[in-house]
Backbone atoms as SQL, in Angstrom:
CREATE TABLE atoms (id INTEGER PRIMARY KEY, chain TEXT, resi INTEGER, resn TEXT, atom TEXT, x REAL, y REAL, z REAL);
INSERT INTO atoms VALUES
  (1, 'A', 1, 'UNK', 'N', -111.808, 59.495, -58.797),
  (2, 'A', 1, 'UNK', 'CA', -111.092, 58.975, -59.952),
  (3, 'A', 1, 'UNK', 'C', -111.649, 59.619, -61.212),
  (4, 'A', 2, 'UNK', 'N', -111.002, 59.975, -62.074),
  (5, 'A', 2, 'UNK', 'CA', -111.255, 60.551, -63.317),
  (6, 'A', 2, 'UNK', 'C', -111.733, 59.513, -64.227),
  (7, 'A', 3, 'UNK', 'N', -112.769, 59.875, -64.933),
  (8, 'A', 3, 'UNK', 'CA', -112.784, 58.850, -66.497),
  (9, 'A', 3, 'UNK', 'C', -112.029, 59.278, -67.178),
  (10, 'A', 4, 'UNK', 'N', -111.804, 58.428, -68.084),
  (11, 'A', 4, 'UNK', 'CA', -110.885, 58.399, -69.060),
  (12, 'A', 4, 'UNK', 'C', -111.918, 57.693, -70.604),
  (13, 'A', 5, 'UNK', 'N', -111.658, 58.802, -71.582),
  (14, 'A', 5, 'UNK', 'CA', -112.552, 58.816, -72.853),
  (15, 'A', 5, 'UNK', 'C', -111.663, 58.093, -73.702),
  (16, 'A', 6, 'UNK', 'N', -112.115, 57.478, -74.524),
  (17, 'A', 6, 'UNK', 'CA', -111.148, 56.562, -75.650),
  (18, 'A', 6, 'UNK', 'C', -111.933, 56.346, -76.439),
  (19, 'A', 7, 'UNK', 'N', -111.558, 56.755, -77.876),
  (20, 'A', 7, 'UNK', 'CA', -111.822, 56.437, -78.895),
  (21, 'A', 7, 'UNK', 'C', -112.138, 55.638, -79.416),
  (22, 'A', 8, 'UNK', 'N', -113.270, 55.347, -80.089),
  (23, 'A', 8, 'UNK', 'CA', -114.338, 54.276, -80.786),
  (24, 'A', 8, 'UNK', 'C', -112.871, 52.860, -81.243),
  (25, 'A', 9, 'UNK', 'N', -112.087, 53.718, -81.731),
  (26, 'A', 9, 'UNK', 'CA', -111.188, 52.729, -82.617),
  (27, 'A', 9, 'UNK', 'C', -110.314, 52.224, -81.449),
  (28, 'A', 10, 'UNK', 'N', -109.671, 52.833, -81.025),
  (29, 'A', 10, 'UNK', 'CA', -109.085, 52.238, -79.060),
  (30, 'A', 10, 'UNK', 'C', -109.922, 51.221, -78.224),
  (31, 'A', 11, 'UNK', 'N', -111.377, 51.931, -78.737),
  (32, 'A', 11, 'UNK', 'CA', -112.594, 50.885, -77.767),
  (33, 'A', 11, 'UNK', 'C', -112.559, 49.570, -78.647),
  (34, 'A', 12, 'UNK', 'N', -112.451, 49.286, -79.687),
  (35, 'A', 12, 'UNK', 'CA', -112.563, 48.242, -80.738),
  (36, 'A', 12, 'UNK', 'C', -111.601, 47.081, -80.480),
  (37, 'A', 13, 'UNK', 'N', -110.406, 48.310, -80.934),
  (38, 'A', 13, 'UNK', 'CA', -108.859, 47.636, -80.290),
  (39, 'A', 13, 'UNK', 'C', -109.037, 46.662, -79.004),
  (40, 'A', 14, 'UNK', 'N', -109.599, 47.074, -77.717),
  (41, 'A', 14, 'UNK', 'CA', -109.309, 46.953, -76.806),
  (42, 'A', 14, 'UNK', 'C', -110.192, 45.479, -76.174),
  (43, 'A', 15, 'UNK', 'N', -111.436, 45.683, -77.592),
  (44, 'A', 15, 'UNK', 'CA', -112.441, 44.408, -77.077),
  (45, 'A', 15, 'UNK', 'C', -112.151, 43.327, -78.292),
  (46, 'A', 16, 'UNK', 'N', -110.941, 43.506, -78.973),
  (47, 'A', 16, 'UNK', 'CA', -110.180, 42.203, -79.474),
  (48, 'A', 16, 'UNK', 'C', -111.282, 42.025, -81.070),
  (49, 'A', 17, 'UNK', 'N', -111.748, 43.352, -81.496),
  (50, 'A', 17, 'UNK', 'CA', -113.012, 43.145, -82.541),
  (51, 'A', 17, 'UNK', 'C', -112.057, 44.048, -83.660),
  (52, 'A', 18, 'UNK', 'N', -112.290, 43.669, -85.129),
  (53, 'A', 18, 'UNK', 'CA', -111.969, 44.201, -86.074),
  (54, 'A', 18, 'UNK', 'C', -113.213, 44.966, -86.742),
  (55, 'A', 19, 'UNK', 'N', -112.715, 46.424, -87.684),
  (56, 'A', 19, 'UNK', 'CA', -114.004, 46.573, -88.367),
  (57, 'A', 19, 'UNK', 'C', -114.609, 45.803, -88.901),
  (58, 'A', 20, 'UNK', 'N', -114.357, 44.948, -89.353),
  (59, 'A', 20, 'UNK', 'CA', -115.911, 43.602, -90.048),
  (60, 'A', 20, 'UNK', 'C', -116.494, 43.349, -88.990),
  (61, 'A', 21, 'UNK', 'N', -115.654, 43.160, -87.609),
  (62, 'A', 21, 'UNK', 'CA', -116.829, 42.524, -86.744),
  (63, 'A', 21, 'UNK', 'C', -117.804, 43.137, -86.104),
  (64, 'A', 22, 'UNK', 'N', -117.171, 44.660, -85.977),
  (65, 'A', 22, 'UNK', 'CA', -118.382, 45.447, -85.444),
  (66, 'A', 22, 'UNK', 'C', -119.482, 45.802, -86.491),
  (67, 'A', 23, 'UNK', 'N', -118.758, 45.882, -87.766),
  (68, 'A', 23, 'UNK', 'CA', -119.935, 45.456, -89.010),
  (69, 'A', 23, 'UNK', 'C', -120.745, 44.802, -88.638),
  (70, 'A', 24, 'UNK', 'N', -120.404, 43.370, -88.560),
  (71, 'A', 24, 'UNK', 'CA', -121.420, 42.372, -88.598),
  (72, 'A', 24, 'UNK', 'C', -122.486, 42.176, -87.499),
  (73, 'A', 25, 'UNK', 'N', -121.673, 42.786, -86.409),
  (74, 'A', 25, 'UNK', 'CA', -122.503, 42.897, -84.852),
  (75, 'A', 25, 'UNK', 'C', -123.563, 44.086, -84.542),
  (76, 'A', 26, 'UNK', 'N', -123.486, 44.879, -85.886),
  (77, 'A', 26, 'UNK', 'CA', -124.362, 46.299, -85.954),
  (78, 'A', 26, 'UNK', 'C', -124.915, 46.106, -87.135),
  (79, 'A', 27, 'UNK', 'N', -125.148, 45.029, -88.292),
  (80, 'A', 27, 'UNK', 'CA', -125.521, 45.588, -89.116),
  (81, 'A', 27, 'UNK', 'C', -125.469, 46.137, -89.784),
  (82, 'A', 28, 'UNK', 'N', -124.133, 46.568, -90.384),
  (83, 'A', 28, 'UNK', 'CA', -124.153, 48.036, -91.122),
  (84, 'A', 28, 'UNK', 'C', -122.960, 47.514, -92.267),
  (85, 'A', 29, 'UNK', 'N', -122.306, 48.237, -92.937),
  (86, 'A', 29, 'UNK', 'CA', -120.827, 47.239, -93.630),
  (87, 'A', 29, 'UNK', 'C', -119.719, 48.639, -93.162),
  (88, 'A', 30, 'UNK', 'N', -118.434, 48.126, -93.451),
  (89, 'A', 30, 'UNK', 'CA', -117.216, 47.911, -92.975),
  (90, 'A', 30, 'UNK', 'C', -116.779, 49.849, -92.951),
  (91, 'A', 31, 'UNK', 'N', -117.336, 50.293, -94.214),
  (92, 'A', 31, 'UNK', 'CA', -117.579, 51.747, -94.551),
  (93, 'A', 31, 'UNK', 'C', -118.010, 52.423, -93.457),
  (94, 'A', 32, 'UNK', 'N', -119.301, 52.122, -92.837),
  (95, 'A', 32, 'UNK', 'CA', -120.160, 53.031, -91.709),
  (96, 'A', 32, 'UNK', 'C', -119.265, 52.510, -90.691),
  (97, 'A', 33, 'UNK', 'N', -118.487, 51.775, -90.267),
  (98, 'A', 33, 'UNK', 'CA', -117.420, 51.763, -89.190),
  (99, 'A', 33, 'UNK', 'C', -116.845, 52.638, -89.021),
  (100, 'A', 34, 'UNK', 'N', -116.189, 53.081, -90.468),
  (101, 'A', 34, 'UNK', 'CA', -114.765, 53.528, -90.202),
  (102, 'A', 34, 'UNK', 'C', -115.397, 54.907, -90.426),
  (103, 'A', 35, 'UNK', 'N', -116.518, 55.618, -90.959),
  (104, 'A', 35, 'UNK', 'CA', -116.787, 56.700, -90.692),
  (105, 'A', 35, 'UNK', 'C', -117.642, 56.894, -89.375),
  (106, 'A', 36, 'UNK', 'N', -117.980, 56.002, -88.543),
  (107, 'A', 36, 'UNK', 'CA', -118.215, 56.084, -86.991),
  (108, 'A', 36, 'UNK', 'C', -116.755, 56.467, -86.548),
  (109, 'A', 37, 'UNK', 'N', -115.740, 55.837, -86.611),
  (110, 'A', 37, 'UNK', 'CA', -114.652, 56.279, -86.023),
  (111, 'A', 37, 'UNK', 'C', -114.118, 57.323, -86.937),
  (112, 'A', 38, 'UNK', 'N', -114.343, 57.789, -87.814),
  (113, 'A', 38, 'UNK', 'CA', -113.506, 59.035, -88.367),
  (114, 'A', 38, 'UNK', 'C', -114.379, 60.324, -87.760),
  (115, 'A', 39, 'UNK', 'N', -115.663, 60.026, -87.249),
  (116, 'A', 39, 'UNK', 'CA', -116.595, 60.954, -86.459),
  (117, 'A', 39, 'UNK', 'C', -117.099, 61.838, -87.965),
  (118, 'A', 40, 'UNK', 'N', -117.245, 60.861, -88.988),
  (119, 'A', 40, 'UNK', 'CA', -118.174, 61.540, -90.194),
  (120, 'A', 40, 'UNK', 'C', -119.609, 61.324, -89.930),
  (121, 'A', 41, 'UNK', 'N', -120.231, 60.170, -89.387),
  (122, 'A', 41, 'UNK', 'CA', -121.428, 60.306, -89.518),
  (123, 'A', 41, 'UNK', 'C', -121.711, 59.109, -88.196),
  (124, 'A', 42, 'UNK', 'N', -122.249, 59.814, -86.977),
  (125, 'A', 42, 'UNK', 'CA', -122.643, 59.071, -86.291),
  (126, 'A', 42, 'UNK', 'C', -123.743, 59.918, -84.991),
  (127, 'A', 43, 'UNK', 'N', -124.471, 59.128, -84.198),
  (128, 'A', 43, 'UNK', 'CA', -125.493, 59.805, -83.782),
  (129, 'A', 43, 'UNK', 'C', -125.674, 59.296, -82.487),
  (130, 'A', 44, 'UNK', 'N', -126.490, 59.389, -81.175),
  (131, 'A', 44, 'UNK', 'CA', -126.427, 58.894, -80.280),
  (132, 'A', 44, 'UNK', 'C', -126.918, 57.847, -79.899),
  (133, 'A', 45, 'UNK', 'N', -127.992, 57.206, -80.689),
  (134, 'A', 45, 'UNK', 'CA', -128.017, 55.549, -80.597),
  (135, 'A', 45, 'UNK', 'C', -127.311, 54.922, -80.994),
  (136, 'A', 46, 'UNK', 'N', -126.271, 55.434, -82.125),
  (137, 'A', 46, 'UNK', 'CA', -125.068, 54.175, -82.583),
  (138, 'A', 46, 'UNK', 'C', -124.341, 54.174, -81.434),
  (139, 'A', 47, 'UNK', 'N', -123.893, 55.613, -80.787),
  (140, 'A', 47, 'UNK', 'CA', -122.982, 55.815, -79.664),
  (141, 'A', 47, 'UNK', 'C', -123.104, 54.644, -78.369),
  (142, 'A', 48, 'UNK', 'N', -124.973, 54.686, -78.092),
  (143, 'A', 48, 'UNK', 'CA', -125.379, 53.617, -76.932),
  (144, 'A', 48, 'UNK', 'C', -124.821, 52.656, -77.227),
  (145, 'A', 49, 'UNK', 'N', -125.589, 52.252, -79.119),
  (146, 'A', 49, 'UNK', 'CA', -125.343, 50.533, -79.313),
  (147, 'A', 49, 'UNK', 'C', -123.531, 49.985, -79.203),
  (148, 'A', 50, 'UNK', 'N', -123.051, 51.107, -79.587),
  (149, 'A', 50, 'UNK', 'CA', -121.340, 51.029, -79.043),
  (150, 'A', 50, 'UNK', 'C', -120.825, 50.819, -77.795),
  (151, 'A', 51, 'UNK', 'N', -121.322, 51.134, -76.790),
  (152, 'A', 51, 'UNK', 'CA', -120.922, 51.522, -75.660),
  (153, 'A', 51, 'UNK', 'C', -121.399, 50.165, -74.966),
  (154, 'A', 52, 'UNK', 'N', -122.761, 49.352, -75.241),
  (155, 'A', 52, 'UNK', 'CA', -123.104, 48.191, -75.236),
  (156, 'A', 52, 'UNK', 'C', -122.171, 47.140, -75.819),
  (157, 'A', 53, 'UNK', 'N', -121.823, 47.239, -76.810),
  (158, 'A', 53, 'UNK', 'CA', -121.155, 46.520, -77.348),
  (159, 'A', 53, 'UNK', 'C', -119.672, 46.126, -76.833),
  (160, 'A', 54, 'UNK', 'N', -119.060, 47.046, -76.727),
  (161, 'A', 54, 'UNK', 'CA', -117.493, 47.305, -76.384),
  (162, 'A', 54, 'UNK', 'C', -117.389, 47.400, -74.758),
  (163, 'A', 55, 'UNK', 'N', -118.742, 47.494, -74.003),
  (164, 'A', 55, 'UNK', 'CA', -119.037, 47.028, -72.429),
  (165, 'A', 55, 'UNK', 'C', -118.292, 48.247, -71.861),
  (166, 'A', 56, 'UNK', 'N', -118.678, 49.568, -72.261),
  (167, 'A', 56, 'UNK', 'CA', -118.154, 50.773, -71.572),
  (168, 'A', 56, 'UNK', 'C', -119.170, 51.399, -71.242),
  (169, 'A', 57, 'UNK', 'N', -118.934, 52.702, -70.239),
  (170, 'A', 57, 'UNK', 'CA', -120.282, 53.688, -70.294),
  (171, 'A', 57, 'UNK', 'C', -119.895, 54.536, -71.342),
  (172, 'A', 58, 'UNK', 'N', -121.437, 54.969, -71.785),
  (173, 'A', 58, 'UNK', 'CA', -121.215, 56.379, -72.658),
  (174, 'A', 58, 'UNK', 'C', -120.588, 57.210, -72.724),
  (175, 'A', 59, 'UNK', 'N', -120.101, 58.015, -71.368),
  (176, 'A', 59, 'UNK', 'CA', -119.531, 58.625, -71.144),
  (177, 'A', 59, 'UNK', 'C', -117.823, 58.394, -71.461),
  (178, 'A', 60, 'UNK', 'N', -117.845, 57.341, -70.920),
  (179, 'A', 60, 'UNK', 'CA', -116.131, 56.842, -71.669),
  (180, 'A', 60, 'UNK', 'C', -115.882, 56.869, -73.146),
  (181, 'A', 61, 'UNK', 'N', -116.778, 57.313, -74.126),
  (182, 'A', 61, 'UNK', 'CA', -116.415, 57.407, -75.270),
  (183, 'A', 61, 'UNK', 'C', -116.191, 58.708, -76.051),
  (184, 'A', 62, 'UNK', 'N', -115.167, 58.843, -76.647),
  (185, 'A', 62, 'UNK', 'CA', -114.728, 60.013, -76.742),
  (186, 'A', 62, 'UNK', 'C', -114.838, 59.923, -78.121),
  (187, 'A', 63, 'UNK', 'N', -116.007, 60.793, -78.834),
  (188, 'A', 63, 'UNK', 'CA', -116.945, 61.042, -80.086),
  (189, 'A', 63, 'UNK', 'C', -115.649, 62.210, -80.955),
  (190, 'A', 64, 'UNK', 'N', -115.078, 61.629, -82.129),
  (191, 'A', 64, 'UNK', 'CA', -114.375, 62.303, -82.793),
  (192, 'A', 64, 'UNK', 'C', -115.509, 63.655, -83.413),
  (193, 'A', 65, 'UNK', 'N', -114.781, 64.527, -83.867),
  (194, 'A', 65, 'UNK', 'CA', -115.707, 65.624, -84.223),
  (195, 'A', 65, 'UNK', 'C', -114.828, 66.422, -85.243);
């Protein structure tokens, strides 16, 4: 079976969370969200703490660039 990669904002979508909430669940404000998902500024521990969060593997996340 193939993985299938989906986007931070698809992964968000999909676990019923808005940007404030992954704000509030990371610490960070509403700004560093949406440039996690615009793939302006993000690194591979936010990637883990995402992938934790939204209950995917790493690998299923497909890192805008």
């Amino acid at each position: 079976m193939e993985d299938v990669q989906l986007s931070l904002s698809t992964l968000r979508n999909n676990a019923g969370m808005t940007q404030q909430d992954v704000a509030d669940k990371m610490g960070v404000n509403v700004e560093t969200v949406k440039k996690w998902e615009n793939g302006e500024v993000i690194n591979g521990l936010v990637i883990y703490a995402l992938a934790k969060l939204y209950r995917v593997e790493v690998d299923n996340i497909k890192v805008p660039s």
